[in-house]
PDB file of N, CA, C, O and CB in Angstrom:
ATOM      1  N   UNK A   1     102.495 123.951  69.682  1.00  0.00           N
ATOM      2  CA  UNK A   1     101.734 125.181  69.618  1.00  0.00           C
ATOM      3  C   UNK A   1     100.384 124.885  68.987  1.00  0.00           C
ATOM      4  O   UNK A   1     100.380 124.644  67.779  1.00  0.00           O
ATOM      5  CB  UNK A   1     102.496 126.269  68.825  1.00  0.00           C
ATOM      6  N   UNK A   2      99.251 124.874  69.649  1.00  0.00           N
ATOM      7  CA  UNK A   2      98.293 124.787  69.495  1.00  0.00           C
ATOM      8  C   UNK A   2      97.786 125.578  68.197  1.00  0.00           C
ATOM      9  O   UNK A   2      98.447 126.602  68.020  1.00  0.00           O
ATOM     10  CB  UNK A   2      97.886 124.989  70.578  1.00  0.00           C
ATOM     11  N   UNK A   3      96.713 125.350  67.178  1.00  0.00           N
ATOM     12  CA  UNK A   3      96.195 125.913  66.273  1.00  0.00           C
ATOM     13  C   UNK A   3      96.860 126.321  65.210  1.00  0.00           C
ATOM     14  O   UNK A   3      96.397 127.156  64.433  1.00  0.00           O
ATOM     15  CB  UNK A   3      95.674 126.684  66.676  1.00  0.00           C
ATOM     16  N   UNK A   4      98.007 125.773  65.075  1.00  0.00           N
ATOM     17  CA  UNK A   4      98.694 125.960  63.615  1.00  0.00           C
ATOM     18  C   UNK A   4      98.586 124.795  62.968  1.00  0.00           C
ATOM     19  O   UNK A   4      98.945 123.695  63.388  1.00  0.00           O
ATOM     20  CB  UNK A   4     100.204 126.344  63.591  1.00  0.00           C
ATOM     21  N   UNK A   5      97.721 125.228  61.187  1.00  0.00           N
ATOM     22  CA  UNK A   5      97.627 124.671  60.517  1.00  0.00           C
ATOM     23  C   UNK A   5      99.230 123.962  59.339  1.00  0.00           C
ATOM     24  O   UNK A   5      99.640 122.975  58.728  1.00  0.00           O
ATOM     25  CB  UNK A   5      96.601 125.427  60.214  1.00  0.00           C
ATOM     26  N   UNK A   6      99.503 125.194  59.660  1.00  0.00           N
ATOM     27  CA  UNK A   6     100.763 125.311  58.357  1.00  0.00           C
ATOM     28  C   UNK A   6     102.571 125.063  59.325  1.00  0.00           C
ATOM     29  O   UNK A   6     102.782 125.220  60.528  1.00  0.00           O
ATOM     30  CB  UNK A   6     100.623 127.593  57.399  1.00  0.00           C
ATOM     31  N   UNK A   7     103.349 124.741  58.470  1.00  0.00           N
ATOM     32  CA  UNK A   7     104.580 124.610  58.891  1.00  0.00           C
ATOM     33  C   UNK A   7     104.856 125.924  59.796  1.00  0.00           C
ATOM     34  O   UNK A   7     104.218 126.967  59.652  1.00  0.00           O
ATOM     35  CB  UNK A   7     105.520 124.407  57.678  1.00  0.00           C
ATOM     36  N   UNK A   8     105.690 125.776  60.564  1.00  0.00           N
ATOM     37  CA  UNK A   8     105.795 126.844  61.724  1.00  0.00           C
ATOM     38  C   UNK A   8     107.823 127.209  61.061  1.00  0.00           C
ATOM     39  O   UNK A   8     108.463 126.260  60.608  1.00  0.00           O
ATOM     40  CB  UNK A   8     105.418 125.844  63.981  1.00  0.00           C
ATOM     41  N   UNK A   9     108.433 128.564  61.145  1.00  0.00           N
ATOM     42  CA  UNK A   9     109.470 128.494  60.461  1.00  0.00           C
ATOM     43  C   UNK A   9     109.970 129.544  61.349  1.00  0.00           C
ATOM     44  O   UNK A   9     110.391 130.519  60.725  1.00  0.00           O
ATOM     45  CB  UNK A   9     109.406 128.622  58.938  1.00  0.00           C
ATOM     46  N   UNK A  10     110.052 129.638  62.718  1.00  0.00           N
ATOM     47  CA  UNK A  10     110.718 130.533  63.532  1.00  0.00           C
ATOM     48  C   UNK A  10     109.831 130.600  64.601  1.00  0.00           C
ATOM     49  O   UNK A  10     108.630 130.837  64.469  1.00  0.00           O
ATOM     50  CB  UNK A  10     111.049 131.840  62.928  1.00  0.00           C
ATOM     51  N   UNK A  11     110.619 130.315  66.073  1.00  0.00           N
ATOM     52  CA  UNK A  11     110.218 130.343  67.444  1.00  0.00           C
ATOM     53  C   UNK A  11     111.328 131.128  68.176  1.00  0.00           C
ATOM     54  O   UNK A  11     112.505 130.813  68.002  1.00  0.00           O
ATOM     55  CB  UNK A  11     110.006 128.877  68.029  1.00  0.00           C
ATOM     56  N   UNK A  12     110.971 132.160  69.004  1.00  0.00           N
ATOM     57  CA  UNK A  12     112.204 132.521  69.901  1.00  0.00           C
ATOM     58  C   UNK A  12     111.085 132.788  71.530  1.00  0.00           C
ATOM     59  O   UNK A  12     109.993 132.884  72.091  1.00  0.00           O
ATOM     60  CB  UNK A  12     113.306 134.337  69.101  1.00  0.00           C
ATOM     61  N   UNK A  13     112.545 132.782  71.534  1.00  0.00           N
ATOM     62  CA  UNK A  13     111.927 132.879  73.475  1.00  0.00           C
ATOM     63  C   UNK A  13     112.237 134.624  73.727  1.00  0.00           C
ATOM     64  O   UNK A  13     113.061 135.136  72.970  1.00  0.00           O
ATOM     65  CB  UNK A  13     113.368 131.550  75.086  1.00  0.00           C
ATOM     66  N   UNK A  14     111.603 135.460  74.735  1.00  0.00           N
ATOM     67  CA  UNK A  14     111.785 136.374  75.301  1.00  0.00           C
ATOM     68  C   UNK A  14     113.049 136.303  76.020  1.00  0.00           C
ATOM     69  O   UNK A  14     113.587 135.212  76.213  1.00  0.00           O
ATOM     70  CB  UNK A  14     110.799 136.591  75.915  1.00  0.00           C
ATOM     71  N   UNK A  15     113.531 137.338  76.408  1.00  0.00           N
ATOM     72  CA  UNK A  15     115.204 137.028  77.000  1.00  0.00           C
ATOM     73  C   UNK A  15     114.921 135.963  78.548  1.00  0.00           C
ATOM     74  O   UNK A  15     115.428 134.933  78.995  1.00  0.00           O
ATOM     75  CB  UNK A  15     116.220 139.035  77.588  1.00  0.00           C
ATOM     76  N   UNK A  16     113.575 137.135  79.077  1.00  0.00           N
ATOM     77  CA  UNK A  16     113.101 136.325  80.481  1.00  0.00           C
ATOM     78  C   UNK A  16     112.341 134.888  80.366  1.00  0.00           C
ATOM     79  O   UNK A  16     112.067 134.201  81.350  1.00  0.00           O
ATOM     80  CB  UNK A  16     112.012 137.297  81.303  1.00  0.00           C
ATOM     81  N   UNK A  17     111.977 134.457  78.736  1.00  0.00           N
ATOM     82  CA  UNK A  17     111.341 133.020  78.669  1.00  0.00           C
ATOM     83  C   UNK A  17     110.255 133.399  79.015  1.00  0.00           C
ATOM     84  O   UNK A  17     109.774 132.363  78.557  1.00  0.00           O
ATOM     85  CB  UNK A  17     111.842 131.827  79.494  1.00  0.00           C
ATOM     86  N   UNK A  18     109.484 133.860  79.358  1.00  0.00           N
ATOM     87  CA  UNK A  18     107.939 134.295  79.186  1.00  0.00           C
ATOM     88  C   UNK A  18     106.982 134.180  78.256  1.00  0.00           C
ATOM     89  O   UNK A  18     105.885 133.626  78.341  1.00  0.00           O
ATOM     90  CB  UNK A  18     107.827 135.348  79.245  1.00  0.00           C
ATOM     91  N   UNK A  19     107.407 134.661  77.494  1.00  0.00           N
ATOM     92  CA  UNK A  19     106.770 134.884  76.328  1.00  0.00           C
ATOM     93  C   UNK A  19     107.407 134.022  74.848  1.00  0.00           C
ATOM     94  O   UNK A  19     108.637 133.962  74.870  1.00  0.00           O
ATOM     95  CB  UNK A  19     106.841 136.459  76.229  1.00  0.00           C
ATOM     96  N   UNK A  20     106.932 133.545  73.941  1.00  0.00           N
ATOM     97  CA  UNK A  20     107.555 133.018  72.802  1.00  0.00           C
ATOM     98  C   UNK A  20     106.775 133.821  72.061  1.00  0.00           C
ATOM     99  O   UNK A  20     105.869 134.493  72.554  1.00  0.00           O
ATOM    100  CB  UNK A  20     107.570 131.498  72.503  1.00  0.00           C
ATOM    101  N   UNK A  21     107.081 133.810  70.776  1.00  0.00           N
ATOM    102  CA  UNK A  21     106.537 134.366  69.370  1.00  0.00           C
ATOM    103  C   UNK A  21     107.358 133.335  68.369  1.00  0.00           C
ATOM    104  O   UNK A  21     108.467 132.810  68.465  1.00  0.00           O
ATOM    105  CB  UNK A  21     106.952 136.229  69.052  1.00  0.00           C
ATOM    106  N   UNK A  22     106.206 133.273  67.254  1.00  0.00           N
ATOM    107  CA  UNK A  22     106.548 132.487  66.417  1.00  0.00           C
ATOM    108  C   UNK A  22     105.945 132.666  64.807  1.00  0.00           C
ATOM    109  O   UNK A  22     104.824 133.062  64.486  1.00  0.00           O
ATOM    110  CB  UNK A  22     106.244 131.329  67.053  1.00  0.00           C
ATOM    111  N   UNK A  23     106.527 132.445  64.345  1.00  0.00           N
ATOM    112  CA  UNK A  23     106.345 132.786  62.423  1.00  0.00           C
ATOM    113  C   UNK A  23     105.706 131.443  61.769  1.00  0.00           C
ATOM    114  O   UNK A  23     105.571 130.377  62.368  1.00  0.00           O
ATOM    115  CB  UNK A  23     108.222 133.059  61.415  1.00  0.00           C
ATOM    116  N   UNK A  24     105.314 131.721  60.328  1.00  0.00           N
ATOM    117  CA  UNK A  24     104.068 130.195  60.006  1.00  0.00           C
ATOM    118  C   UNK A  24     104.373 130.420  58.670  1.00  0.00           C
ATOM    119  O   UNK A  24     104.839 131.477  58.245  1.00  0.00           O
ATOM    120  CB  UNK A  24     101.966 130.234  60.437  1.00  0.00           C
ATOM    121  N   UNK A  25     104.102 129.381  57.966  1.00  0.00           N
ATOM    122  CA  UNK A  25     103.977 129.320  56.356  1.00  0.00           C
ATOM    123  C   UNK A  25     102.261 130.777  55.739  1.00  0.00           C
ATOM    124  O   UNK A  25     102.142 131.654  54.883  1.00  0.00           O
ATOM    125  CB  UNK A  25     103.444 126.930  55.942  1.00  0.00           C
ATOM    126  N   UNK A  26     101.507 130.276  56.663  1.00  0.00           N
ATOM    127  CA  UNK A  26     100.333 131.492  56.396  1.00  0.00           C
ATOM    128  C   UNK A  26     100.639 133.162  56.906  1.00  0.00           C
ATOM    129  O   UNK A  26      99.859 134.080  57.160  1.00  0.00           O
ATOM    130  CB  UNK A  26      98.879 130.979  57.328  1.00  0.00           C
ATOM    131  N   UNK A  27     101.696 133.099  56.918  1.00  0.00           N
ATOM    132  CA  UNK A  27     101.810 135.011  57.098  1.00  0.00           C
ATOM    133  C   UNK A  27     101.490 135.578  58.309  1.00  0.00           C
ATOM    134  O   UNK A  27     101.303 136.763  58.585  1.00  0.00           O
ATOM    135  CB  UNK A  27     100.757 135.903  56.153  1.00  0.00           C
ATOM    136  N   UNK A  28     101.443 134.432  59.115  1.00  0.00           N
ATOM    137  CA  UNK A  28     101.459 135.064  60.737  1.00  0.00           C
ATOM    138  C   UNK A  28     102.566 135.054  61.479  1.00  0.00           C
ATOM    139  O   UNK A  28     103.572 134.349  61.401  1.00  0.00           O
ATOM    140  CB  UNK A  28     100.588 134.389  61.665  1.00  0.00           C
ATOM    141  N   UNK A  29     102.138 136.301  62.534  1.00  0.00           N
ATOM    142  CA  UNK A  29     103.024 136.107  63.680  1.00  0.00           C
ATOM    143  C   UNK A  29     102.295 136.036  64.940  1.00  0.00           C
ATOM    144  O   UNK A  29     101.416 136.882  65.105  1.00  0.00           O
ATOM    145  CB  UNK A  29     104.016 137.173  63.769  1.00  0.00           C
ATOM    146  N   UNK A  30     102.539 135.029  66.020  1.00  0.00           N
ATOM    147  CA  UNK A  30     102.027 134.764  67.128  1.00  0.00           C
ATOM    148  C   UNK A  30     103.233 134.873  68.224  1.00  0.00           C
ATOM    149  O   UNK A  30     104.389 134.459  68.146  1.00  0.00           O
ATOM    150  CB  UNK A  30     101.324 133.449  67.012  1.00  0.00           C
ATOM    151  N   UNK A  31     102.631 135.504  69.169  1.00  0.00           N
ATOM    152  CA  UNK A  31     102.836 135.233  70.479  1.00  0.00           C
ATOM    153  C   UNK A  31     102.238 134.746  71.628  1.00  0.00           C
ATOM    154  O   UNK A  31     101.027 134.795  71.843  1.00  0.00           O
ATOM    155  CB  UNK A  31     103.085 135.936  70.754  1.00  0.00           C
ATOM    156  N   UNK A  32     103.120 134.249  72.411  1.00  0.00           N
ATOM    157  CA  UNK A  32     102.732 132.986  73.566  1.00  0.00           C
ATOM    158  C   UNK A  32     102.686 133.238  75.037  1.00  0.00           C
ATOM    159  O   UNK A  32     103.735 133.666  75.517  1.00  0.00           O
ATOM    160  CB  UNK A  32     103.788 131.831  73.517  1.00  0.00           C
ATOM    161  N   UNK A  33     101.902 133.096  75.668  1.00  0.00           N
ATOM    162  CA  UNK A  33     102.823 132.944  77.160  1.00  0.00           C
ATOM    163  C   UNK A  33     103.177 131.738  77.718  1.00  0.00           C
ATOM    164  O   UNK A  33     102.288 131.003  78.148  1.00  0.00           O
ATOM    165  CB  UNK A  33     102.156 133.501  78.320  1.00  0.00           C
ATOM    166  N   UNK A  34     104.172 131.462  77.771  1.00  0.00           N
ATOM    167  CA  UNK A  34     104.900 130.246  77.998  1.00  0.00           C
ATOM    168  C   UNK A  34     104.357 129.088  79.249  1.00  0.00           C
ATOM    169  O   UNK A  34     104.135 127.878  79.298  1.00  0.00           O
ATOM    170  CB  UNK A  34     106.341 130.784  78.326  1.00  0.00           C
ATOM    171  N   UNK A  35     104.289 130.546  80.413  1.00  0.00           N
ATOM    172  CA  UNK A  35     103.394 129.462  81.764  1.00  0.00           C
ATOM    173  C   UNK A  35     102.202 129.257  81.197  1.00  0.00           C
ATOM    174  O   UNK A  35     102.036 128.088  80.847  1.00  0.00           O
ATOM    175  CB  UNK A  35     103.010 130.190  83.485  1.00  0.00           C
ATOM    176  N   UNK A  36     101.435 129.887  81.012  1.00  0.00           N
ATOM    177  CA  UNK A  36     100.034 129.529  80.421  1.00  0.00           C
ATOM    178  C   UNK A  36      99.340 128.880  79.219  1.00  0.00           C
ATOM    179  O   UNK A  36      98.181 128.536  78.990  1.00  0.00           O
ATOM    180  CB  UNK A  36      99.587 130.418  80.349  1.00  0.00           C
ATOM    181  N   UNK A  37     100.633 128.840  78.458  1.00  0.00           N
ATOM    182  CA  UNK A  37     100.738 128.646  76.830  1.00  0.00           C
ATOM    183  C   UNK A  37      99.168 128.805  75.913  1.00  0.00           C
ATOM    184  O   UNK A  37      98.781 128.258  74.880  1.00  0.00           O
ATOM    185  CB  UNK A  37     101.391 126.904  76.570  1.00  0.00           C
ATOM    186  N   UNK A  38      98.565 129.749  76.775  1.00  0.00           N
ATOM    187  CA  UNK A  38      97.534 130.886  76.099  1.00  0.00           C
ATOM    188  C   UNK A  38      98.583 131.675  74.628  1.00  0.00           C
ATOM    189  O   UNK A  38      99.780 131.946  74.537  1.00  0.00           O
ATOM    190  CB  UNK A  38      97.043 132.402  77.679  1.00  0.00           C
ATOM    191  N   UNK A  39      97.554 131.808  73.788  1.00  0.00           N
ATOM    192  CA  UNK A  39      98.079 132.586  72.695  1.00  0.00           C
ATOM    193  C   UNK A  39      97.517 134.116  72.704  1.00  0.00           C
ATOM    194  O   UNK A  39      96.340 134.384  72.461  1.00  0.00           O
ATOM    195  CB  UNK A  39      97.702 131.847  71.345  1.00  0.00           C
ATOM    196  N   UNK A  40      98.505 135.077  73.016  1.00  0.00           N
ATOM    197  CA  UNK A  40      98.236 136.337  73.694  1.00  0.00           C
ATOM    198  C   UNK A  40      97.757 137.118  72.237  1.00  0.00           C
ATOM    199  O   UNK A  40      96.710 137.762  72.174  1.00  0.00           O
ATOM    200  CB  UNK A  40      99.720 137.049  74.639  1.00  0.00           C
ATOM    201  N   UNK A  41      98.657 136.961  71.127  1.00  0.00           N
ATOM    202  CA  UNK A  41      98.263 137.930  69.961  1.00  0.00           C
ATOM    203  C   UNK A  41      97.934 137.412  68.754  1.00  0.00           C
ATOM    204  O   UNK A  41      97.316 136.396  69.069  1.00  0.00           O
ATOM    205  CB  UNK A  41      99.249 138.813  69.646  1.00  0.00           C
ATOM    206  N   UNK A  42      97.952 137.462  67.663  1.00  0.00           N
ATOM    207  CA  UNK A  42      98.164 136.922  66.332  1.00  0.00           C
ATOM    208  C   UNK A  42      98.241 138.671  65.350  1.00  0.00           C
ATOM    209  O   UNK A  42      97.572 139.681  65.569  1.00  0.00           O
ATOM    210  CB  UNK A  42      96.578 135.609  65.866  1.00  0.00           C
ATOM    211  N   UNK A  43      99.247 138.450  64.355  1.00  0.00           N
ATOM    212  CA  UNK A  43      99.811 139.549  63.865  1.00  0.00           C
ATOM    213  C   UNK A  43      99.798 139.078  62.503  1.00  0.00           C
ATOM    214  O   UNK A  43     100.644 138.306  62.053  1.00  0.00           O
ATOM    215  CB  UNK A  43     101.145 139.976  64.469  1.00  0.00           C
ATOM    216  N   UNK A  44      98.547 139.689  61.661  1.00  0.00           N
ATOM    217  CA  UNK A  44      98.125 139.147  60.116  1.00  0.00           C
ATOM    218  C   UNK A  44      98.563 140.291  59.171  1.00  0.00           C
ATOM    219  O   UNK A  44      98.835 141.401  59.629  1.00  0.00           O
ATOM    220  CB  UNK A  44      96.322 138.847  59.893  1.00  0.00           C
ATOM    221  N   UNK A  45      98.633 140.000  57.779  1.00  0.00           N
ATOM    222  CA  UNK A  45      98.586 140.657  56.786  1.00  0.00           C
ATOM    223  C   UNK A  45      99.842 140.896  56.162  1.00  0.00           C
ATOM    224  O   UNK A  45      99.938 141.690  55.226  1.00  0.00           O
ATOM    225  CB  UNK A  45      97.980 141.644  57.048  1.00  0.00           C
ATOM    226  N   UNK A  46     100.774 140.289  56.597  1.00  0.00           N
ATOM    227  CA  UNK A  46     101.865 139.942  56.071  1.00  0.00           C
ATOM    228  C   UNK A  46     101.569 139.495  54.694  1.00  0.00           C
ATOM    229  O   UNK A  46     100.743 138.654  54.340  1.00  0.00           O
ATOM    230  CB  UNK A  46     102.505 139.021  56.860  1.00  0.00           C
ATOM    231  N   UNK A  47     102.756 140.523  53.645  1.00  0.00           N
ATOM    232  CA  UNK A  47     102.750 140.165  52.032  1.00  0.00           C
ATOM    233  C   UNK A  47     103.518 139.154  51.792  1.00  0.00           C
ATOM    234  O   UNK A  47     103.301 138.394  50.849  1.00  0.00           O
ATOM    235  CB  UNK A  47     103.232 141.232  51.081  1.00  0.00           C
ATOM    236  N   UNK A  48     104.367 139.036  52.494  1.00  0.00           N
ATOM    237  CA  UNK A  48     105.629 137.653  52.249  1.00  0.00           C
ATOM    238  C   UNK A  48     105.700 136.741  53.589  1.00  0.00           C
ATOM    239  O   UNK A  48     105.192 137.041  54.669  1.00  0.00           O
ATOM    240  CB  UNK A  48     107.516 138.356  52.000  1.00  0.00           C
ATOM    241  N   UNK A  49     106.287 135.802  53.354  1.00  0.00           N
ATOM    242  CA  UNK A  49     106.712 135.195  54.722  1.00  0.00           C
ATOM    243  C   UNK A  49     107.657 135.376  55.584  1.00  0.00           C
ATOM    244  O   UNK A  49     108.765 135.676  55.139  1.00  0.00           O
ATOM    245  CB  UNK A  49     106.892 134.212  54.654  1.00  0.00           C
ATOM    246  N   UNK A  50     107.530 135.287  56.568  1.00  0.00           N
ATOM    247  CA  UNK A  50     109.158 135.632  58.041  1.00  0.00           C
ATOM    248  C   UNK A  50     109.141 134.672  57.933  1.00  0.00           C
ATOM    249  O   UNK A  50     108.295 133.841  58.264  1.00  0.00           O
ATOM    250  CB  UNK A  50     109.290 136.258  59.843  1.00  0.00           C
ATOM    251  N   UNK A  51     110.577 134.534  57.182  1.00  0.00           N
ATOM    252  CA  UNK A  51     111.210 133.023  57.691  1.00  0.00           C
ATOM    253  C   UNK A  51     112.203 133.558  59.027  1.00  0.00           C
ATOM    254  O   UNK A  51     113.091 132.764  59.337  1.00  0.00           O
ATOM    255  CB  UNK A  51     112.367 132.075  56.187  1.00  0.00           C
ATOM    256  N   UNK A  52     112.139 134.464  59.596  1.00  0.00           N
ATOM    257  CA  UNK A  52     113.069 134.348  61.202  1.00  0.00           C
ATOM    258  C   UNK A  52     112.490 135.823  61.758  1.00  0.00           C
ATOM    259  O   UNK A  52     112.301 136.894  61.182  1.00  0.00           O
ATOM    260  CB  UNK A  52     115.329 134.329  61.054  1.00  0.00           C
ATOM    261  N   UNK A  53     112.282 135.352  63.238  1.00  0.00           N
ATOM    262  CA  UNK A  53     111.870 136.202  64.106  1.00  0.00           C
ATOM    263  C   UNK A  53     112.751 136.246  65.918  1.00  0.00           C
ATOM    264  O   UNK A  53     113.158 135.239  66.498  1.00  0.00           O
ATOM    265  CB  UNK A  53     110.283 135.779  64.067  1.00  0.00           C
ATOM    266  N   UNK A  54     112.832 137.546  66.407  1.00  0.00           N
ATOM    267  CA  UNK A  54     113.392 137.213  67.282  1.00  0.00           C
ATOM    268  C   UNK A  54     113.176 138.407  68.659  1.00  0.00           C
ATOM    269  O   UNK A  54     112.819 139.534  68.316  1.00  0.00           O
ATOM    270  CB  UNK A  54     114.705 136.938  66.686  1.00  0.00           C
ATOM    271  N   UNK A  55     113.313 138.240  69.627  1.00  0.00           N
ATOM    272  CA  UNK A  55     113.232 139.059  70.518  1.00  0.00           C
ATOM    273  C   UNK A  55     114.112 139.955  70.886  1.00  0.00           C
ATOM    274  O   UNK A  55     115.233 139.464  71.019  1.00  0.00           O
ATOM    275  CB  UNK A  55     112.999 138.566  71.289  1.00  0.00           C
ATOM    276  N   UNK A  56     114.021 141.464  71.177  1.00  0.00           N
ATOM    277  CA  UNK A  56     115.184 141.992  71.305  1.00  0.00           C
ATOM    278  C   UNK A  56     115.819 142.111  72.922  1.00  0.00           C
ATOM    279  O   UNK A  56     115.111 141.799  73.880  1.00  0.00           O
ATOM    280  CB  UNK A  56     115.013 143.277  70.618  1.00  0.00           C
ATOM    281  N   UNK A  57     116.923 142.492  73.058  1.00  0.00           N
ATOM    282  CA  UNK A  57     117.724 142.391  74.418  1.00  0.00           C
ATOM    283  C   UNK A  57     116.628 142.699  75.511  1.00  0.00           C
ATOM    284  O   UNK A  57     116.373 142.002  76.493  1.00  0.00           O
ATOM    285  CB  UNK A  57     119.079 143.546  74.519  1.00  0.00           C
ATOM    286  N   UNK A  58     116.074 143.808  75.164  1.00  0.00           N
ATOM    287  CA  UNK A  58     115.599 144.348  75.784  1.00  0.00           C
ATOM    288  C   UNK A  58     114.129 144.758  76.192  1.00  0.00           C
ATOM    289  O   UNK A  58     113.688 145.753  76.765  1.00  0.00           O
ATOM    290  CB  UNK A  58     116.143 144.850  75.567  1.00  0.00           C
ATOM    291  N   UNK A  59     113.428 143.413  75.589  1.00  0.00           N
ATOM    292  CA  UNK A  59     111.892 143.209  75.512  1.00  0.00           C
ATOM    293  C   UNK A  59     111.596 142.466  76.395  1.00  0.00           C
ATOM    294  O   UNK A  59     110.421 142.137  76.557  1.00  0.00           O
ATOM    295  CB  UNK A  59     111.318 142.693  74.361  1.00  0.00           C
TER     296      UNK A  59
END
């Protein structure tokens, strides 16, 4: 995954594999698109860290 500085501490896949999202030692959350492996979002301001992230059934 391109542009992460810091330890990365949670990756999941979308149910369809499309998309990944993933958690970081710096308080982010990113998501991916997998064919393109373009980075679609980044999700800041997190007070603590996600140590686990995941997609639901139905996303």
């Amino acid at each position: 995954l391109k542009g992460y500085l810091y330890l990365i501490y949670s990756i999941a896949f979308s149910t369809n594999s499309r998309m990944l999202v993933s958690s970081s030692y710096n308080n982010t959350i990113r998501l991916w698109n997998t064919t393109t492996g373009v980075l679609q979002q980044t999700l800041e301001g997190y007070s603590g860290l996600v140590y686990f992230i995941i997609f639901s059934a139905n996303s």
